[in-house]
N, C-alpha and C positions, 0 to 999 in steps of 0.2 A: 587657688585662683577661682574667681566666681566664671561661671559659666554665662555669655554673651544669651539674653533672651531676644530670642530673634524672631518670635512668635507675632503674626499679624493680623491674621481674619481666626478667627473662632469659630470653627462650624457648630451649627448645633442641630440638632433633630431630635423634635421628644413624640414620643406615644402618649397618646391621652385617651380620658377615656370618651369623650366628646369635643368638641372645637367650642364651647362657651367654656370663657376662662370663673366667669362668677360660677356654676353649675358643673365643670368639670375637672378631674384631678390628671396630673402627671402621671403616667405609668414606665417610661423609659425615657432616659436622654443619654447620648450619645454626642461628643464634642471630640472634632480634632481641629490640634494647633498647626498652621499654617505658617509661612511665608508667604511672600509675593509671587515667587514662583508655582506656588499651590502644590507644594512639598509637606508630606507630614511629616509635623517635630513630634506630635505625641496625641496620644489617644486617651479617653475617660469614657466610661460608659458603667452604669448603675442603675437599678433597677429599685423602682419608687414606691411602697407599701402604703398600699392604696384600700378603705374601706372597702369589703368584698358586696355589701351589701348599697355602696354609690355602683360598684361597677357594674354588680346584675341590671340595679335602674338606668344607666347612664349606657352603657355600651347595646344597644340594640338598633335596630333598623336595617337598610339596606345593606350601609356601610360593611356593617359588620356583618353579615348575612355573606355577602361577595368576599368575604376574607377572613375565612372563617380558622384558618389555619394560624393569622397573627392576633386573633381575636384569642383562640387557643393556646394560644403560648405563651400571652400574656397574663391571660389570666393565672396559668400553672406557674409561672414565676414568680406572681405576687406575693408568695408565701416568704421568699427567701428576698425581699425587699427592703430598703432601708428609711429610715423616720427622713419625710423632706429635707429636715433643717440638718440632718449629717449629708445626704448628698449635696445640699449649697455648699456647706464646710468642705467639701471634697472637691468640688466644683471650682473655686475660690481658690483651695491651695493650687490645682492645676493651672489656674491663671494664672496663679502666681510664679510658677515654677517657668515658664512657656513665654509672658507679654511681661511690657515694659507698661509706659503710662497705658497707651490708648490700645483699645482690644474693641475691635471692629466684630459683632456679628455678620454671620454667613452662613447662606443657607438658601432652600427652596421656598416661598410664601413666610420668609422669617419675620416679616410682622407677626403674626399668628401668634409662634412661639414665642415672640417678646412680650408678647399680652401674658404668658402664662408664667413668665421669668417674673413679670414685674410683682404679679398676684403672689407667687409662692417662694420666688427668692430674691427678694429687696435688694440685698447686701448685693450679692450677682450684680442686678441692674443695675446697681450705684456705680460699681465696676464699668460695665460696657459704655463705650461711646453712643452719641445718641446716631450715628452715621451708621448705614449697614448696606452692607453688600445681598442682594436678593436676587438670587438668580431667576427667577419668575419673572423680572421685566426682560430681562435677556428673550425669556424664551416668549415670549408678546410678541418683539420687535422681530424674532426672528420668522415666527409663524405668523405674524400679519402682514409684516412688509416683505418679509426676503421667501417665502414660503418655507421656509426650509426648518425641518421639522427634528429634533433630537429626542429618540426612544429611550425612554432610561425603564430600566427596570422596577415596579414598584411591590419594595416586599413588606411595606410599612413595621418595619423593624430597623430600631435609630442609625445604628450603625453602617446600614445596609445604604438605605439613604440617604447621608451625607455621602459618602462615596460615590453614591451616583448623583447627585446633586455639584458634585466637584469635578466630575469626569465629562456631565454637563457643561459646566462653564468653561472645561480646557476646551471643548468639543465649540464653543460659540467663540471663543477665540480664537484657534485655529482655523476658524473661517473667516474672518476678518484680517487675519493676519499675511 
């Protein structure tokens, strides 16, 4: 019997090593499959083998200076990282395992990442709907009009952050509700 894919929002969270998608690489991404209810069906996460010589030029400044811990841990993982185009291939079967037609991105400032989906994994984008769930205007509306403010933790590690990106949007719904 095939299993019912009941997979609906796609979170995603990547590490990079700067926010220009022309000038900057992927260094982590982290995806879980959802429902409506914002239930995990399944988890992927992989680690992106990344020129060490873009990352010394690309990874400096403030940013990284104030977070020096995830800046350190990514760099030490980059060794044991995989070529882009097998994490897409890896990415893709997950969809495929998880959604049906349409696969909704979700996430915090998930434009950002779809800038860097579309640069580095085509095949991916081809995939996702052009509709996305961005919990960042959630969190506009809540702290401009309602003042009301949700602390999520930021450990800029993918996994960590979709999670609180998700406990985010139960957290602005449960206020509404």
């Amino acid at each position: 019997m095939t299993k019912q894919k009941t997979g609906v929002l796609l979170w995603v969270d990547l590490e990079m090593t700067g926010l220009s998608p022309e000038k900057d690489r992927i260094l982590e991404v982290a995806a879980i499959a959802t429902n409506w209810g914002l239930e995990e069906l399944g988890t992927y996460t992989a680690v992106v083998k990344v020129d060490e010589e873009l990352m010394k030029k690309r990874m400096v400044g403030e940013f990284w200076e104030k977070n020096r811990a995830s800046y350190e841990a990514l760099v030490a993982q980059n060794a044991s990282g995989l070529a882009a185009a097998q994490v897409e291939k890896e990415l893709l079967q997950f969809v495929e395992q998880h959604f049906g037609d349409e696969v909704y991105l979700a996430g915090n400032s998930i434009h950002q990442d779809r800038k860097f989906i579309e640069r580095e994994w085509p095949k991916l984008d081809k995939r996702l709907h052009y509709r996305m769930l961005d919990v960042s205007a959630w969190k506009i509306f809540f702290e401009g009009a309602l003042h009301k403010h949700f602390t999520k933790p930021e450990q800029h590690r993918a996994l960590d952050d979709i999670r609180g990106s998700i406990e985010e949007l139960k957290w602005y719904l449960k206020s509404i509700s």
